[in-house]
C-alpha positions in Angstrom: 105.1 -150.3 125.1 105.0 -147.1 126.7 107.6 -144.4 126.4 108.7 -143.8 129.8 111.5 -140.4 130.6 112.6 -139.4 133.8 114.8 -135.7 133.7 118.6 -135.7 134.4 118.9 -135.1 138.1 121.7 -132.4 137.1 120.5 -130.3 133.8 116.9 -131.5 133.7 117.5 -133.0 130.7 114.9 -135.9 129.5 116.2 -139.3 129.1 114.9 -142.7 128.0 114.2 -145.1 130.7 115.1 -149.1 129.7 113.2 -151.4 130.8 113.9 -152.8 134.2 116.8 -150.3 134.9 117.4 -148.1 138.4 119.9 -146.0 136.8 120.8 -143.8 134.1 123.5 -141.6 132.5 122.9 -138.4 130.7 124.4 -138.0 127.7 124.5 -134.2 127.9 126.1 -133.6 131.5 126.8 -137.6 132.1 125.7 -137.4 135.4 123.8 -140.6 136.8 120.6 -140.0 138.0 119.2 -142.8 140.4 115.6 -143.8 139.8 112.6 -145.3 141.9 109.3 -144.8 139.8 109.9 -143.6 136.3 107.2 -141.2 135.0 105.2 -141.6 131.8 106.1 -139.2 128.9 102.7 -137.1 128.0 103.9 -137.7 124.7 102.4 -141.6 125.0 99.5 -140.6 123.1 101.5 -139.3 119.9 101.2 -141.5 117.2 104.8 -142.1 115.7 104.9 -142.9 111.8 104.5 -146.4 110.7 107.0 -148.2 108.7 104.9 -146.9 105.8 104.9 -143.3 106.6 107.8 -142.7 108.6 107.8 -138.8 109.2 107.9 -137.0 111.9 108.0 -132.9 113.3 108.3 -131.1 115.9 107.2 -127.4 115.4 107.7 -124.1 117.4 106.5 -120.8 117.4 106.7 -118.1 120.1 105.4 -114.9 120.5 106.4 -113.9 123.8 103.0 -112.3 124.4 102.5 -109.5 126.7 106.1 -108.8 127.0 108.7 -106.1 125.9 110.5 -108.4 123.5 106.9 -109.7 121.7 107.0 -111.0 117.9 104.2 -110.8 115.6 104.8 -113.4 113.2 106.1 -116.5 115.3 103.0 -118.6 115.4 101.5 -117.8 112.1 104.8 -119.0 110.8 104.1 -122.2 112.9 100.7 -122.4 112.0 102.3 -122.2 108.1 104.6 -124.9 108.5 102.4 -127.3 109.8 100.1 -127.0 106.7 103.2 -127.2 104.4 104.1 -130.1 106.1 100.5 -131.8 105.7 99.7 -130.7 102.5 102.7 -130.7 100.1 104.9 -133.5 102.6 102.2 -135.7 103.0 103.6 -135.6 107.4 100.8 -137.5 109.1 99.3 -135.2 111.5 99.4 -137.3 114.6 103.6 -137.2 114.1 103.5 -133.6 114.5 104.2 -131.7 117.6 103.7 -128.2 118.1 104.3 -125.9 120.5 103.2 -122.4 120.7 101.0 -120.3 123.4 98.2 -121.2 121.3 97.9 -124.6 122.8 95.5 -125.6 125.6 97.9 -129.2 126.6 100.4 -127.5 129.3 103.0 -130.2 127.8 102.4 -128.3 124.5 103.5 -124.9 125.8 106.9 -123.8 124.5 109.0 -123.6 127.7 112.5 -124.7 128.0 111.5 -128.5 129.3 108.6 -129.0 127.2 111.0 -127.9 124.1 113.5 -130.4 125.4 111.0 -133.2 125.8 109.8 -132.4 122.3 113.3 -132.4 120.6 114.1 -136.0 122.2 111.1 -137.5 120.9 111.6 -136.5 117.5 114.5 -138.4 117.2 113.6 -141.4 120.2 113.7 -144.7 117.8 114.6 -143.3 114.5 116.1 -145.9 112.1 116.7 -145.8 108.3 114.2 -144.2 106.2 113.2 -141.7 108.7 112.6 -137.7 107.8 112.0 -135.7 110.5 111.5 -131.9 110.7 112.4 -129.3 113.4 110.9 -125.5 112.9 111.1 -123.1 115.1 110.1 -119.4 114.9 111.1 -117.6 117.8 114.1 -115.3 119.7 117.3 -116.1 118.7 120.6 -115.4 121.1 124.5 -115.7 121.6 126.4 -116.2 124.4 130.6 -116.8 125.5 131.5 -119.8 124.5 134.7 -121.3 126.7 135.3 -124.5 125.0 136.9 -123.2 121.7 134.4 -125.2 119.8 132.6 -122.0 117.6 134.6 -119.9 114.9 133.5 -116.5 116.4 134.2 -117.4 120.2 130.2 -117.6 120.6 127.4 -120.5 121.1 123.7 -119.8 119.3 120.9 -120.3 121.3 117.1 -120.4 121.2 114.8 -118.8 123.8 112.2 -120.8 124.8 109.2 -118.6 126.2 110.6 -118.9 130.3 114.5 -118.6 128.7 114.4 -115.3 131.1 114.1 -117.7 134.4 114.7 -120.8 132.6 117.7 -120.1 130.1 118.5 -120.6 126.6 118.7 -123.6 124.9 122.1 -123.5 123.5 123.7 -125.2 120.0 125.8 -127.6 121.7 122.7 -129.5 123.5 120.3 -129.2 120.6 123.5 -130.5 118.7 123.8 -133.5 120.9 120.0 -133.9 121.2 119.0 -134.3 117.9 122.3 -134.6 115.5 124.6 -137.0 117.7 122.4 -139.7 117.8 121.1 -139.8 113.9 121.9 -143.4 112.2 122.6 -144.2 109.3 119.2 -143.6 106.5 117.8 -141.1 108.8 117.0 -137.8 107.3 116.8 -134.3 109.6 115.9 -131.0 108.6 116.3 -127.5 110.8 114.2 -125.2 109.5 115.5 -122.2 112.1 113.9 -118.6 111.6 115.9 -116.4 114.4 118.7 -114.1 114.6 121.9 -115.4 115.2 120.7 -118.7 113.6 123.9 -119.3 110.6 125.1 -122.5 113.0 122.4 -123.2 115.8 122.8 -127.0 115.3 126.7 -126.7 115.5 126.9 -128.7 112.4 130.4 -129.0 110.5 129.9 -127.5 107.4 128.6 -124.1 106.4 127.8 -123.0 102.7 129.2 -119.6 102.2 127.0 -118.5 99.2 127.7 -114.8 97.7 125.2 -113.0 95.8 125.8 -114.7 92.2 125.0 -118.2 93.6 128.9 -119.1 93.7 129.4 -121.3 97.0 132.0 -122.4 98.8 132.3 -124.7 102.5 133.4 -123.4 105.2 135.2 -125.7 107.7 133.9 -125.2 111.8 134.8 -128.2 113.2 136.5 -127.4 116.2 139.8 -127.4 117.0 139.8 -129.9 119.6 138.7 -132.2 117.2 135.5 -133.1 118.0 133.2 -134.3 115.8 129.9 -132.4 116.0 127.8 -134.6 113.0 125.7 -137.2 113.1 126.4 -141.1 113.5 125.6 -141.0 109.8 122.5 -139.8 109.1 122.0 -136.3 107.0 121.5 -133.4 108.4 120.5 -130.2 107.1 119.7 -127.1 108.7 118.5 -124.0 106.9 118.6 -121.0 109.1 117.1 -117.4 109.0 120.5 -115.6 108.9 124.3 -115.3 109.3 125.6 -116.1 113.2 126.1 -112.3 113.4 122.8 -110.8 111.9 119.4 -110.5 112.6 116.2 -111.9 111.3 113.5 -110.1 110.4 109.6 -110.3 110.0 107.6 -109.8 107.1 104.6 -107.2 107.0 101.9 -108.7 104.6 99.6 -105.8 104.0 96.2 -108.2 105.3 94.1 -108.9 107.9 97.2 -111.0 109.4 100.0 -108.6 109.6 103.6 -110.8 110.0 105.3 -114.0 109.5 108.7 -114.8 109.6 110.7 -113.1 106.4 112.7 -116.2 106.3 109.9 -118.8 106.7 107.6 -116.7 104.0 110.9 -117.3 101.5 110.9 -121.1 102.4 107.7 -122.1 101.9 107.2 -119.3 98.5 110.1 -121.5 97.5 108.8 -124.4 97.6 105.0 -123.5 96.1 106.8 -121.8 93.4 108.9 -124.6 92.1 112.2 -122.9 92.8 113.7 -125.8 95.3 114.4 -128.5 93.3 118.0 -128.5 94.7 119.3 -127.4 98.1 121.0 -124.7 96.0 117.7 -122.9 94.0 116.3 -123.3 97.3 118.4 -121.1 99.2 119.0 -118.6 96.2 115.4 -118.6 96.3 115.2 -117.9 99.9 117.7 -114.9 99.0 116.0 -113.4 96.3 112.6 -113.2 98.2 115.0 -111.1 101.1 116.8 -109.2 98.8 113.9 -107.9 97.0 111.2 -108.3 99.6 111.4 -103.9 99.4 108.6 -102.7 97.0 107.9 -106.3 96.0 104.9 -106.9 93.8 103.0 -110.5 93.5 100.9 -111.6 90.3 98.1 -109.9 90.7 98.0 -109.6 94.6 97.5 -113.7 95.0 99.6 -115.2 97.8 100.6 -118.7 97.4 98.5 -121.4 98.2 100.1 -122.5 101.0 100.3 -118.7 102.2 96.6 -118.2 101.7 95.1 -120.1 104.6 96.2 -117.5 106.3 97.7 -114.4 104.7 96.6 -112.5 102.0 98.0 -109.5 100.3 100.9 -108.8 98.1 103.6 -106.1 99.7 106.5 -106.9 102.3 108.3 -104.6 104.3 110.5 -106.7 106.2 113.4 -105.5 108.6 117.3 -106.1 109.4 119.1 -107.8 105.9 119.6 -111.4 106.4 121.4 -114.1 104.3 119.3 -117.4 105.0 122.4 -119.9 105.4 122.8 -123.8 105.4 124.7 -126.1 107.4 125.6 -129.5 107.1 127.8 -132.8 108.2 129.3 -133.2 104.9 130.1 -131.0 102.0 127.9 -131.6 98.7 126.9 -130.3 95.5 123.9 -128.0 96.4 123.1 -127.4 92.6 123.0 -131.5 92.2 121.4 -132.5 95.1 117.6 -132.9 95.1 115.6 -131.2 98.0 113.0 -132.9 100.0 111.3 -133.4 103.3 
């Protein structure tokens, strides 16, 4: 059957039409919006993961080309991800989506809608035994929250490439777009290089880890009471840096100058061996920051996964960042296995 979604007559939002209906409520602003001919999603043609490979992505990376606020790593880091994904994940490439300038499919550019299409279909029909993956490399933001649901009085938000006509995509829609809805058996990771990042998926749980490796949870659900998890499927989301710091690039001295300090750590992590637990994984992470100045490889050889498209062995990177983790429920990061 086709996937058919129509957009939220109020916030623009895409929603699942059911077969047959003339109505439907969003979930996000829970305004009706009345229907005559539903329109075809121009995802149709993406293949979604049989019961024998059921994994599925959606990556982003923007550059913001040609503008004052331009990155230089956002797409390579994309571009990185994607090939982690196929080659050490086994992802079927016909279940990943990615969005980045790069792309010649308008419905593949990373603008506010398309980015909300995207996030809806990675979670549209997920059932137990899922993993699915959302990267994004890209601006980061924070703006006045007035609903007393964040610790620090502010929401996170991404900016997707027309966020300055648009506007930002903020935590508590990606937190009802793609966390709300997870069953029980389904798997999500947020893999979320940008500043202000520490709790873009609004999740209730943060791991406060000091420089020794000692953790402890913090507790941000909100005071009304809310609950901002899943409807019990795991959630993870490893981000580039605290809510109130900045991410940084990293300057590989090559032909291709940047990617993403934080998504150089994950994947170095994870060619290297060190993220066999959500625990080494984010000291990991840590270390690669935290030593990043002056920092020497073996023998000037990037890893594997690295070297389809950077080369070199020095990084300079920028601002200090802690990469953080969020999560629904508290857990033993040192006991618990890490995978995709």
């Amino acid at each position: 059957m086709m996937l058919m979604l129509v957009n939220c007559s109020n916030c623009q939002m895409q929603l699942q039409l059911p077969s047959g209906a003339t109505s439907i409520k969003c979930a996000i602003c829970q305004a009706i919006t009345h229907l005559a001919l539903p329109q075809p999603s121009p995802y149709n043609h993406v293949t979604t993961p049989s019961a024998h490979a059921r994994r599925k992505a959606v990556i982003v990376g923007i550059s913001y080309k040609s503008s004052r606020d331009e990155l230089k790593g956002c797409i390579n880091d994309a571009k990185c991800m994607k090939y982690l994904l196929l080659n050490k994940f086994r992802f079927p490439e016909s279940s990943i989506i990615m969005l980045t300038e790069e792309e010649r499919d308008p419905y593949k550019i990373p603008t506010k809608q398309n980015m909300r299409m995207a996030l809806y279909w990675l979670v549209q029909g997920c059932q137990a035994g899922d993993s699915l993956v959302f990267h994004y490399s890209g601006h980061g933001s924070r703006q006045r929250n007035y609903n007393g649901d964040e610790v620090d009085g502010y929401d996170k938000t991404l900016c997707p490439l027309d966020h300055k006509t648009q506007g930002k995509i903020a935590d508590d829609e990606i937190n009802a777009t793609i966390v709300k809805p997870l069953p029980h058996g389904v798997k999500l990771h947020a893999i979320i290089d940008s500043c202000y990042s520490g709790t873009i998926l609004d999740l209730p749980f943060l791991c406060r880890m000091n420089r020794s490796g000692q953790y402890v949870w913090e507790d941000h659900r909100p005071r009304s009471g809310a609950w901002k998890g899943s409807n019990g499927g795991e959630v993870f989301c490893i981000s580039a840096c605290d809510d109130h710091e900045k991410s940084g690039d990293t300057s590989v001295l090559s032909k291709i100058a940047s990617t993403g300090v934080m998504t150089f750590g994950f994947i170095q992590a994870i060619e290297r061996g060190h993220a066999s637990t959500y625990g080494s994984l984010l000291g990991s992470m840590r270390n690669v920051i935290n030593t990043a100045r002056g920092y020497s490889g073996d023998g000037g050889a990037v890893t594997s996964l690295l070297a389809m498209l950077l080369t070199g062995d020095s990084l300079a990177i920028g601002p200090n960042q802690e990469p953080q983790l969020t999560t629904c429920e508290p857990f033993d990061v040192y006991a618990k296995p890490f995978s995709l």
